[in-house]
C-alpha positions as CSV (number, residue, x, y, z in Angstrom):
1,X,-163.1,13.8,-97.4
2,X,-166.9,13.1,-96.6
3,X,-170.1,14.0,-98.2
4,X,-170.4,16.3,-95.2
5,X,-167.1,17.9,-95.8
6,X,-167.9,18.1,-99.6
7,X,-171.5,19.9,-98.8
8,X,-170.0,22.2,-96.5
9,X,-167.3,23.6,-98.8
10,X,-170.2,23.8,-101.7
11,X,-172.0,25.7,-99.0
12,X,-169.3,28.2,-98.2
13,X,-168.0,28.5,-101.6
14,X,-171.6,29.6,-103.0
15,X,-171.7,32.0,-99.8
16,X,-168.5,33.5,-101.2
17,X,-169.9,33.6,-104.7
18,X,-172.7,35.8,-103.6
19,X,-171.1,38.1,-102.1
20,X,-168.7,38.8,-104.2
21,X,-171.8,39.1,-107.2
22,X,-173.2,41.2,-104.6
23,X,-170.9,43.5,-104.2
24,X,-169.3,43.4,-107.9
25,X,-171.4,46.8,-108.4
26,X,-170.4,48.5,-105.5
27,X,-167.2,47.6,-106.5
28,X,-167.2,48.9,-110.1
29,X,-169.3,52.2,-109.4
30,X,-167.7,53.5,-106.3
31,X,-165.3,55.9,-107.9
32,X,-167.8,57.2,-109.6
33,X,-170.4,58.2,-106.5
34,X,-170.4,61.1,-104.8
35,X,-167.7,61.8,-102.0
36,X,-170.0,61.0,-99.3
37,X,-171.2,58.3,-100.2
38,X,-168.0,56.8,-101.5
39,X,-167.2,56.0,-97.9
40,X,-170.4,54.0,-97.2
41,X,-169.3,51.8,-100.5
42,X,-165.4,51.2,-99.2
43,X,-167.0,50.2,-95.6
44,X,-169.3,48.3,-97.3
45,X,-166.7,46.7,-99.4
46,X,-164.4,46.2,-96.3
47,X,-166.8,44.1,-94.8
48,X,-167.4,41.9,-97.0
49,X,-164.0,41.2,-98.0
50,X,-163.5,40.3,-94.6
51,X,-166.9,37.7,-94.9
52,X,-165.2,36.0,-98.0
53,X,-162.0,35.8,-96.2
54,X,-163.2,34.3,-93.4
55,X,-165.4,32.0,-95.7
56,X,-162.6,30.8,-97.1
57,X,-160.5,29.9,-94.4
58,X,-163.3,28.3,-93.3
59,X,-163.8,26.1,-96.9
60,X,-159.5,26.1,-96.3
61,X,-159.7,24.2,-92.9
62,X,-162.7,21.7,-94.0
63,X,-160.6,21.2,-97.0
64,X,-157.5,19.9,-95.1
């Protein structure tokens, strides 16, 4: 592996990172909101779940 590959990888591994710290709250609190805004958090949540897996199958294929 390069020092390309190797920066790319740190790159989307620090994306993922991010997210997930940025959505740790949402995560944690969304029972706990009111019903309709419960639904923005899930979405919210959906979406970025989808972003880290994507990011990692992105880090996955640089990795190989």
């Amino acid at each position: 592996m390069d020092e390309i590959d190797r920066e790319l990888i740190n790159l989307l591994s620090t994306k993922i990172g991010m997210l997930m710290e940025d959505h740790a709250t949402i995560a944690l609190t969304a029972g706990s909101l009111p019903t309709d805004q419960q639904k923005a958090a899930i979405d919210a949540l959906a979406v970025a779940s989808t972003k880290i897996t994507n990011l990692a199958a992105a880090a996955q294929s640089v990795a190989e």
